[in-house]
C-alpha positions in Angstrom: 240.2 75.8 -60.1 239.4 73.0 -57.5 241.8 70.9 -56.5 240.2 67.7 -54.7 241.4 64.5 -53.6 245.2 66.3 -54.8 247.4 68.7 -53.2 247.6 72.1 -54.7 251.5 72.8 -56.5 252.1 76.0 -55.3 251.1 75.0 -51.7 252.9 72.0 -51.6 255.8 73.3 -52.7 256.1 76.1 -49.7 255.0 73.8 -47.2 257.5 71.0 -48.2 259.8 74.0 -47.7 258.7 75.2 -44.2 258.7 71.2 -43.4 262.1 70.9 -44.4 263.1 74.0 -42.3 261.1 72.2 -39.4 262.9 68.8 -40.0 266.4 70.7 -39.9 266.1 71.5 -36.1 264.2 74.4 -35.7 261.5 73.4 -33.9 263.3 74.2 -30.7 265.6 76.9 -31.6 265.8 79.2 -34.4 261.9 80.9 -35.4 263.3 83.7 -37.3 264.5 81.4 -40.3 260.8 80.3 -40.1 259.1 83.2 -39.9 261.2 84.8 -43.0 259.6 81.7 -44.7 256.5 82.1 -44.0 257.0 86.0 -45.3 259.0 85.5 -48.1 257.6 82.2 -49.6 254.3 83.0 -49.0 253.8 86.7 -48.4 252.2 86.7 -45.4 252.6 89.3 -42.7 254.1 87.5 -39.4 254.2 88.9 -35.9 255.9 87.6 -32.7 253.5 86.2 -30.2 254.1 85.2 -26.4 255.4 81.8 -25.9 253.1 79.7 -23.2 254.5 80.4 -19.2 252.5 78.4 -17.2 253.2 80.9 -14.1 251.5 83.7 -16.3 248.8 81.9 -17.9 248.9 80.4 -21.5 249.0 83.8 -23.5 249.7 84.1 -27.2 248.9 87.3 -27.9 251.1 89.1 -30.4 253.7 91.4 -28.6 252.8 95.1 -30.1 249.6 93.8 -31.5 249.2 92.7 -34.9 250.1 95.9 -36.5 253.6 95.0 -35.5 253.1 92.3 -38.7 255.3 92.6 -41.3 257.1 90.6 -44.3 260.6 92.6 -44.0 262.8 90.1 -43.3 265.2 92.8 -41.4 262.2 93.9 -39.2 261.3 90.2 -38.5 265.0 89.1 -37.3 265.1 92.2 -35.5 261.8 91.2 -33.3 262.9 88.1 -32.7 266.7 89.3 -31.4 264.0 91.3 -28.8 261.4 88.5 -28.1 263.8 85.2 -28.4 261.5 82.7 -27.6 258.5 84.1 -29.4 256.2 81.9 -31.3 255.3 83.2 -34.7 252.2 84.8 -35.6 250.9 84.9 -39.3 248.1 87.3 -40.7 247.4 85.7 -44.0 245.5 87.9 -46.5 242.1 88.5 -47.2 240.7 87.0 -49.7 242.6 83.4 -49.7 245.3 83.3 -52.2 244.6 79.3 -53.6 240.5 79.3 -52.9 240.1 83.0 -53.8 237.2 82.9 -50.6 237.4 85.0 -47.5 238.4 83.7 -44.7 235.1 84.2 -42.3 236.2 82.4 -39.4 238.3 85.9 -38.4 235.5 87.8 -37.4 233.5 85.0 -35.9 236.2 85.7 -33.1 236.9 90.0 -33.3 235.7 91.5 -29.9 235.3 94.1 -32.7 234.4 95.3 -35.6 237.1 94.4 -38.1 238.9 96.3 -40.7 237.6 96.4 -44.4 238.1 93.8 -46.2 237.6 91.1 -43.2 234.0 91.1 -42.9 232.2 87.8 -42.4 230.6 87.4 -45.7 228.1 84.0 -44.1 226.6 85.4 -41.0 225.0 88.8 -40.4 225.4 88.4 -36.7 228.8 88.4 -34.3 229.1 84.7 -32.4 227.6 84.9 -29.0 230.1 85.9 -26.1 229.9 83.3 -23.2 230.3 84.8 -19.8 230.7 83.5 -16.1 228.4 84.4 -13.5 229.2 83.1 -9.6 226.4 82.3 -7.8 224.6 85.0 -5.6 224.1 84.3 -1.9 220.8 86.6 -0.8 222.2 87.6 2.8 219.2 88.9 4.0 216.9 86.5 3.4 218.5 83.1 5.2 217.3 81.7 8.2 214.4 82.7 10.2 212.8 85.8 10.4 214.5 87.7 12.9 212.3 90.7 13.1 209.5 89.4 15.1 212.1 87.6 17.6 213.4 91.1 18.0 209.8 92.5 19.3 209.2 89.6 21.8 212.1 90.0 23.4 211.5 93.4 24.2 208.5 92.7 25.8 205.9 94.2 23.0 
């Protein structure tokens, strides 16, 4: 069932829940009462991810990879007691739980293959990988040609 131009109930009522948690002055300070949210409203696995350090580069990977993911709530206050000013990482389920369609933009991303059950179901293909080349100076072949200099100065 389609809901346009209105918000889907179940939705709205988690995410009026998680934006009362926000509201209540946890944006700065206390992650693990939203991340138990996320997992126990929702269901979705969450993982803690690096916060952004500008001296080491704007990272948000998930510490222990994303098989660290998990809906226990023990397990989640746990990583966050370790990793206190993690951000939170969610692994929502395959296939969406209100469209019922899979969520393709995962492996338009995955450096590899994916798991089953992830596959991109719209394009046969993985997205193209953009690299960055530096210019290549040819040594050897600036200025003039040296090798004939070399004979007339010897007298040849």
């Amino acid at each position: 069932m389609e809901h346009k131009g209105e918000e889907h109930p179940v939705r709205g009522a988690h995410m009026s829940t998680i934006s009362n948690l926000l509201t209540a002055g946890n944006i700065r300070g206390d992650y693990v009462a939203l991340a138990v949210t996320y997992a126990g409203l929702l269901g979705w696995p969450v993982v803690p991810c690096r916060h952004v350090d500008m001296a080491s580069g704007p990272a948000k990977s998930p510490y222990g990879g994303l098989r660290t993911a998990t809906v226990d709530p023990g397990a989640i206050r746990e990583a966050w007691e370790k990793h206190s000013r993690a951000l939170i990482g969610v692994v929502p389920p395959s296939p969406h739980p209100v469209t019922g369609r899979p969520y393709t933009w995962l492996t338009a991303s995955a450096p590899a293959p994916l798991p089953a059950g992830l596959e991109n179901t719209l394009t046969p293909h993985r997205a193209p990988v953009r690299r960055r080349y530096r210019a290549r100076r040819r040594r050897g072949d600036i200025g003039p040609d040296t090798s004939a200099m070399s004979t007339l100065s010897r007298g040849r």
